[in-house]
C-alpha positions as CSV (number, residue, x, y, z in Angstrom):
1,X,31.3,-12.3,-2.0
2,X,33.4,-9.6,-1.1
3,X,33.8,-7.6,2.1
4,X,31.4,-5.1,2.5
5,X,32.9,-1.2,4.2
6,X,30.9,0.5,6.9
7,X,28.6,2.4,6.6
8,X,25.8,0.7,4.2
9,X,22.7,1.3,2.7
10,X,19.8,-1.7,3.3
11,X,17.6,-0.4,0.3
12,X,14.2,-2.3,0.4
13,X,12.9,-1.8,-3.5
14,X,8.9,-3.2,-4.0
15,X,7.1,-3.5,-7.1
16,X,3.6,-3.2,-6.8
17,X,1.2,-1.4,-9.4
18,X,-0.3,0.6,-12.1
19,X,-0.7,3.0,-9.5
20,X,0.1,6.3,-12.1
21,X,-2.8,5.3,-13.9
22,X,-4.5,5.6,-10.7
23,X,-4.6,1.8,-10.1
24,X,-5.0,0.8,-6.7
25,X,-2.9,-2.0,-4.9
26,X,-4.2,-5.2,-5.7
27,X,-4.2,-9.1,-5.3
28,X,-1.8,-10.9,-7.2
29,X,0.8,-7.7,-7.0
30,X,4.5,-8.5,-6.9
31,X,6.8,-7.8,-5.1
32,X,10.2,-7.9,-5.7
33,X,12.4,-6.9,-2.1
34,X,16.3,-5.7,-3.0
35,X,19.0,-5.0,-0.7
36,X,21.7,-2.6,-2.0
37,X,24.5,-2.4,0.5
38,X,27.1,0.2,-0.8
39,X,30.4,0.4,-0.1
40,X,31.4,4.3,0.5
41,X,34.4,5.9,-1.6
42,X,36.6,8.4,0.5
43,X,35.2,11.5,2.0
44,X,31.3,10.5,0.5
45,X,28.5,10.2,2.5
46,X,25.2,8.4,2.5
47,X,23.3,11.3,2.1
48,X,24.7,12.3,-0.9
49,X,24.3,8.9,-2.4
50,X,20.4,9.2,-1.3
51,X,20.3,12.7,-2.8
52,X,20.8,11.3,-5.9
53,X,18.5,8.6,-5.8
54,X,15.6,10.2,-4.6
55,X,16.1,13.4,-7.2
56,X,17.3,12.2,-9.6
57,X,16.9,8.2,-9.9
58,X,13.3,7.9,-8.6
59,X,12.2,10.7,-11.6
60,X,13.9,8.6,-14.1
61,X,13.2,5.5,-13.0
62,X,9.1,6.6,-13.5
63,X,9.5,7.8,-16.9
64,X,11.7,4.6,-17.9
65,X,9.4,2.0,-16.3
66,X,5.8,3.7,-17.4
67,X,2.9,2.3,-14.9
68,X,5.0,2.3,-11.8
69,X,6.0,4.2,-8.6
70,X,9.0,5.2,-6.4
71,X,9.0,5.9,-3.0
72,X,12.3,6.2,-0.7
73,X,12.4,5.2,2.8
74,X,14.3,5.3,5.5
75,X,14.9,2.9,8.5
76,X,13.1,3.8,11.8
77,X,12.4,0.6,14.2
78,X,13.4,-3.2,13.8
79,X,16.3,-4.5,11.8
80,X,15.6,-1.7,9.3
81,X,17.2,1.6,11.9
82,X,19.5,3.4,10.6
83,X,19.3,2.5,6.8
84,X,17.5,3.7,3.9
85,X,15.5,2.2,1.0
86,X,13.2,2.5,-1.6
87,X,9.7,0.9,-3.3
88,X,9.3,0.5,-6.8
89,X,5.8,-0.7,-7.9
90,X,4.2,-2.9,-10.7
91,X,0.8,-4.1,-10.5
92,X,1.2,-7.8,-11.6
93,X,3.0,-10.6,-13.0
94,X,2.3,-9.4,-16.7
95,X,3.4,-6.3,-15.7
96,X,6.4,-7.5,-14.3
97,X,7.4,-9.9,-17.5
98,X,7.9,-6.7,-19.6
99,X,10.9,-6.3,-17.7
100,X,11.9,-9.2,-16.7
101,X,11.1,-13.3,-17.7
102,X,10.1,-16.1,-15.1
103,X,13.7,-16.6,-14.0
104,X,14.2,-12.8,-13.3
105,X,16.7,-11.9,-16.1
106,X,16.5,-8.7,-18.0
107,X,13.8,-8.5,-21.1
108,X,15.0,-5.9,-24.0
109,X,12.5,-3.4,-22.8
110,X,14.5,-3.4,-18.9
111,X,18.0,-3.9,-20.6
112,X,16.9,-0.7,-22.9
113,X,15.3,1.0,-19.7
114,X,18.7,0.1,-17.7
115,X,21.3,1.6,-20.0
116,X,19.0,5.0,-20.4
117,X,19.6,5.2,-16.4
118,X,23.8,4.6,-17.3
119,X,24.3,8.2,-16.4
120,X,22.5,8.2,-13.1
121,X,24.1,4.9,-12.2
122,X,27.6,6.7,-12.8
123,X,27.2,9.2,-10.7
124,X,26.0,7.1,-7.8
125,X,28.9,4.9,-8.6
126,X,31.2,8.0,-7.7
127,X,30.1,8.1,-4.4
128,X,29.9,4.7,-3.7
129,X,29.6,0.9,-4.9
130,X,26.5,-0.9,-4.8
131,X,25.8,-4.2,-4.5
132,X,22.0,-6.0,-4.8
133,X,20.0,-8.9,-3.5
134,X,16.8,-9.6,-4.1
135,X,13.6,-11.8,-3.5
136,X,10.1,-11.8,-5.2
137,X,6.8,-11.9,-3.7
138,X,3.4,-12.0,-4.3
139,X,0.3,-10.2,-2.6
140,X,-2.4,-13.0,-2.1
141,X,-5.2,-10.5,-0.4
142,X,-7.5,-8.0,-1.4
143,X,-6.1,-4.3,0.8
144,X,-9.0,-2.3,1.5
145,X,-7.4,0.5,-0.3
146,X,-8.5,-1.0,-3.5
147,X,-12.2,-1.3,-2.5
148,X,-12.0,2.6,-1.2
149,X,-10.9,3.8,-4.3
150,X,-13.1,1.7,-6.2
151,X,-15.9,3.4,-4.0
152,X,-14.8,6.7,-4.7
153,X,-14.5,6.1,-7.8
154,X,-18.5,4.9,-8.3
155,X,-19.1,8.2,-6.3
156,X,-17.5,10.1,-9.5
157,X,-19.6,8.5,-12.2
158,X,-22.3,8.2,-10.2
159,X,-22.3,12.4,-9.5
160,X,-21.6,12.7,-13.2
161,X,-25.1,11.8,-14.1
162,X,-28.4,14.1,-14.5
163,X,-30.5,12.2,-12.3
164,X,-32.6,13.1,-8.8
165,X,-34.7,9.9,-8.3
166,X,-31.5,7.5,-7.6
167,X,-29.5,7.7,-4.3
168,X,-25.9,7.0,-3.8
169,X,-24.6,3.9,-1.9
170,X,-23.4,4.6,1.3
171,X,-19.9,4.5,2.3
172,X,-20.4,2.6,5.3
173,X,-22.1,-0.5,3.2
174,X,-18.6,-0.3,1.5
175,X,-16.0,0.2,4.1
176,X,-15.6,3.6,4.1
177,X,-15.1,5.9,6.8
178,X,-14.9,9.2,6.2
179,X,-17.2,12.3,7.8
180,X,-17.4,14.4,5.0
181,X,-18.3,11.7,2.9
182,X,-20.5,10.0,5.1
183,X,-22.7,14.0,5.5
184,X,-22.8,14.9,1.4
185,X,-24.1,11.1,0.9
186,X,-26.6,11.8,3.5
187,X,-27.4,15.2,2.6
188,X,-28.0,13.4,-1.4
189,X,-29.9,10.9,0.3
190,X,-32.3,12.9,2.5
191,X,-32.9,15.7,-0.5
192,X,-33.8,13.1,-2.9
193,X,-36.2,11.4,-0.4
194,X,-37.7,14.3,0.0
195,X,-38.4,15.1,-3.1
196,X,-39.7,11.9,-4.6
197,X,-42.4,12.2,-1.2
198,X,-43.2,16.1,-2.3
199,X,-44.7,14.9,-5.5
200,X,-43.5,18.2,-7.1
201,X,-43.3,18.5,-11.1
202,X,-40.7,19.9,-13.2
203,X,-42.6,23.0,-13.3
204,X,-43.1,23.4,-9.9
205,X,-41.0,26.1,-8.0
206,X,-40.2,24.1,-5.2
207,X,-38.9,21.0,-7.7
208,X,-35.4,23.4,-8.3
209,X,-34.7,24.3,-5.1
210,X,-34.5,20.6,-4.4
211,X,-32.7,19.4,-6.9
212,X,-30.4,22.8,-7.4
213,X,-29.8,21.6,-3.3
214,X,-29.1,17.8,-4.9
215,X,-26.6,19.1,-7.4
216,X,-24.9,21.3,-5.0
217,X,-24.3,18.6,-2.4
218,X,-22.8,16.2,-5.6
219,X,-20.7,18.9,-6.9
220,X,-19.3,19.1,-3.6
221,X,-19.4,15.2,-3.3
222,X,-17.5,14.8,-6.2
223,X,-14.7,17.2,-5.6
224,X,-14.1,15.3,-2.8
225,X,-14.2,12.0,-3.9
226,X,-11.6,13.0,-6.7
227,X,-9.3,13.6,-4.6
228,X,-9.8,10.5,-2.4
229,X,-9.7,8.3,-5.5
230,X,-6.5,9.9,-6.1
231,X,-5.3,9.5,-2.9
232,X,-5.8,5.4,-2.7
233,X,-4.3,5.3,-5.8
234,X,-0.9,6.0,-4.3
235,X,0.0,3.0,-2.6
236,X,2.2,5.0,-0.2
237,X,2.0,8.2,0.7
238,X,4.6,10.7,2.2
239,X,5.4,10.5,6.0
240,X,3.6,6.5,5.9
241,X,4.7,3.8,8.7
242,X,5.8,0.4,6.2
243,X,6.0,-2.4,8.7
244,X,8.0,-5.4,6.7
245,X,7.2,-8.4,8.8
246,X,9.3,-11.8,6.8
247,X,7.7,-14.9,8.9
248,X,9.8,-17.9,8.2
249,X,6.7,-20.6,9.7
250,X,6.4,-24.1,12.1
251,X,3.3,-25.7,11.1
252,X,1.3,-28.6,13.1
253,X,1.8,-32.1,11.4
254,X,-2.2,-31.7,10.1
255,X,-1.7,-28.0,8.9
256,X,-1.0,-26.7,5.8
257,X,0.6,-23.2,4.9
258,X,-2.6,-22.5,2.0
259,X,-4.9,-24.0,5.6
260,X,-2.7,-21.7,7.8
261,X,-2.5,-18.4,5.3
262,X,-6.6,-18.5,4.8
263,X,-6.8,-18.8,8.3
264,X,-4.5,-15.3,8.7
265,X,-6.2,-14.0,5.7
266,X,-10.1,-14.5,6.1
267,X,-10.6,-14.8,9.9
268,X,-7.5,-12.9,11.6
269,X,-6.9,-10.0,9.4
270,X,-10.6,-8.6,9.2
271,X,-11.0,-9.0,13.1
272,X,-7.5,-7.2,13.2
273,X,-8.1,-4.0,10.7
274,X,-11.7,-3.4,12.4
275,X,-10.2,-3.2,15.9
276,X,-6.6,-1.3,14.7
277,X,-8.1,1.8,12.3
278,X,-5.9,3.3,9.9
279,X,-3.8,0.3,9.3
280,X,-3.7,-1.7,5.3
281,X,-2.3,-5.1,5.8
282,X,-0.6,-7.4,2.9
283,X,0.1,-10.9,2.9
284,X,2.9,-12.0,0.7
285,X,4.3,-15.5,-0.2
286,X,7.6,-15.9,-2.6
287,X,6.3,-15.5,-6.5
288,X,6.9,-18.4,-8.8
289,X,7.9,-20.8,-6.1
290,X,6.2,-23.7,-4.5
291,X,4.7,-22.5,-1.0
292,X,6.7,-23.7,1.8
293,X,7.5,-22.1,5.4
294,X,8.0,-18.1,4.7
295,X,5.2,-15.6,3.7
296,X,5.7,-11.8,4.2
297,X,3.2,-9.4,6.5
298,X,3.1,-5.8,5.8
299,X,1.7,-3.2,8.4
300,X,0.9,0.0,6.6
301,X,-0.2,3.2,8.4
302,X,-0.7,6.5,6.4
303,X,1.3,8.5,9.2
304,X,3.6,8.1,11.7
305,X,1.5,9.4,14.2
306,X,-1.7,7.2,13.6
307,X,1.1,4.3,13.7
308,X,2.2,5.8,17.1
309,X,-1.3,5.6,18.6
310,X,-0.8,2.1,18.6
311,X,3.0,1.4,18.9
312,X,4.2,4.6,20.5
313,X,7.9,3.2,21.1
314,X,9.4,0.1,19.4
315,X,7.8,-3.3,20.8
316,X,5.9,-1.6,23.3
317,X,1.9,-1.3,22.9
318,X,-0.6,1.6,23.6
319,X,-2.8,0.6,26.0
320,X,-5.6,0.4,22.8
321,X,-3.5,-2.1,21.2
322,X,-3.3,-4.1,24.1
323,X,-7.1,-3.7,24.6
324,X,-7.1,-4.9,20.8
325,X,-5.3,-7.7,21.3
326,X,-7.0,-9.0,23.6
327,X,-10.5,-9.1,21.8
328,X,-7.8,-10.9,19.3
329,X,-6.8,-13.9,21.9
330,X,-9.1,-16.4,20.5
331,X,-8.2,-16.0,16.7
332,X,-4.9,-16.1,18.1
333,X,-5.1,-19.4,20.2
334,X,-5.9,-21.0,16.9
335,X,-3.1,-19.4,14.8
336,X,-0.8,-20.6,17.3
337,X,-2.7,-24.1,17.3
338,X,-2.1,-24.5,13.5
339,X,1.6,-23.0,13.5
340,X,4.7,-21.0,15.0
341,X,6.6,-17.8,13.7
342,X,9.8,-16.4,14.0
343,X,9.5,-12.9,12.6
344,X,11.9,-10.9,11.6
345,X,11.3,-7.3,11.3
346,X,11.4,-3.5,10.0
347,X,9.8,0.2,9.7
348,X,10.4,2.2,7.2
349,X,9.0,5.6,6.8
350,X,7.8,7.3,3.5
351,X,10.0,10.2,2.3
């Protein structure tokens, strides 16, 4: 391998899903991590190689690879400062094997894909060389995100339909959160009571002014909605915290990693993303290998800010996340009974 110049680029490239279709991010996602380091020519800069990929690579790259998403990052805390990146996106391992075959290599349809970006490759190549390493992973929970935009997506259909006798579900019974939500479903909810009680006919004036109130509050309902559904079906969005956590593991003699990633996955994380608001959390083990001692932990929070509230400098805790970790000491105790981790860690933000 040759020697590398200073500086270099870390690029951090995900696939992940259907998301332009307005898929959500799901379980059994993959994710394939790349690290680009580039090698500067004379009197060229990083920016301008990051300029190119984020104008003019990340555009092509959608309309090559149909069903997936860009996003370019750059480092902020962790072993990812100072360097840049990028997420790519396909939803699962069919989507994946259009591009490329269980051992990773090329398929016609990327090797067609790859020489359409030639040009856009050439002009990065005149500002610098790069060079790629990669791993593959695989999402083995369910993010909320995908039951939100689910949700919002039944709130849609459901608002869609000439009905007054049937109320909608409420976003709480789902996971949801959101005030203006939470107030149209109510304001459905109470108007439709109401009028069932009344006993009013069709022909009854009082009868359309409460269902003329009804289809006012699901116009409104469904605007919003749409644009939620929208929303959660970016996996990222602009100005996001991506917290890339790679846990290489010491189990207990008696533990298994399937034992020990349940254990994170249905006791831990549901415990941990009621007390920390505003955060998605995946769990990731390497795709298309047997399970051994690494798995991957993402932290994802729509804003820098909302991430600050809780990490306000690097390594160092807001007094609600040390209040949330201790409710978390017990679940903890036993993580730590079942298994050890060295983590090694980065944030990226969204661009």
């Amino acid at each position: 391998m040759r020697v590398m110049k200073k500086p270099f680029i870390l690029i951090l490239i995900l696939f992940l899903s259907e998301v332009l279709s307005g898929q959500a991010l799901h379980q059994g996602t993959i994710i394939e991590c790349n690290e680009i380091a580039v090698d500067l020519h004379p009197g060229k800069s990083i920016e301008q190689y990051l300029e190119i990929m984020v104008n003019q690579m990340g555009p092509e790259i959608e309309r090559l690879y149909p069903q997936t998403e860009v996003y370019f990052v750059k480092g902020n805390r962790g072993n990812a400062e100072s360097k840049v990146g990028a997420i790519w996106a396909f939803e699962s391992a069919e989507v994946r094997n259009r591009y490329f075959d269980q051992d990773g290599n090329p398929t016609p349809a990327e090797q067609s894909a790859r020489e359409q970006l030639a040009p856009v490759v050439a002009q990065l190549n005149q500002i610098g060389t790069g060079t790629r390493y990669s791993k593959t992973w695989e999402v083995i929970n369910e993010p909320r995100t995908a039951a939100k935009e689910d949700y919002y997506n039944y709130l849609i259909e459901y608002c869609s339909k000439e009905h007054h006798q049937e109320v909608p579900v409420a976003p709480a019974t789902m996971g949801v959160s959101d005030p203006l939500i939470e107030k149209l479903v109510r304001e459905i909810s109470e108007s439709t009571g109401a009028l069932i009680e009344s006993g009013f006919g069709q022909g009854d004036p009082r009868y359309k002014e409460y269902t003329s109130k009804i289809e006012a509050s699901k116009k409104s309902l469904q605007e919003v909605a749409t644009l939620l559904a929208a929303e959660e079906g970016r996996i990222f969005q602009k100005g996001g915290s991506f917290g890339y956590h790679k846990l290489t593991t010491s189990l207990a003699p008696d533990v298994t990693m399937e034992e020990y990633l349940k254990f994170w996955i249905e006791e831990y994380n549901p415990r941990f993303v009621e007390l920390m608001k505003g955060v998605e959390v995946l769990y990731m083990v390497p795709y298309n290998e047997p399970l051994r001692d690494q798995f991957v932990y993402v932290s994802y929070f729509r804003s820098e800010s909302t991430r600050d509230q809780y990490w306000p400098e690097p390594d160092t805790p807001s007094r609600h996340t040390d209040q949330a970790m201790e409710e978390l000491k017990p679940l903890l105790f036993e993580l730590l009974q079942m298994g050890t981790v060295e983590d090694d860690y980065g944030v990226w933000i969204i661009q």
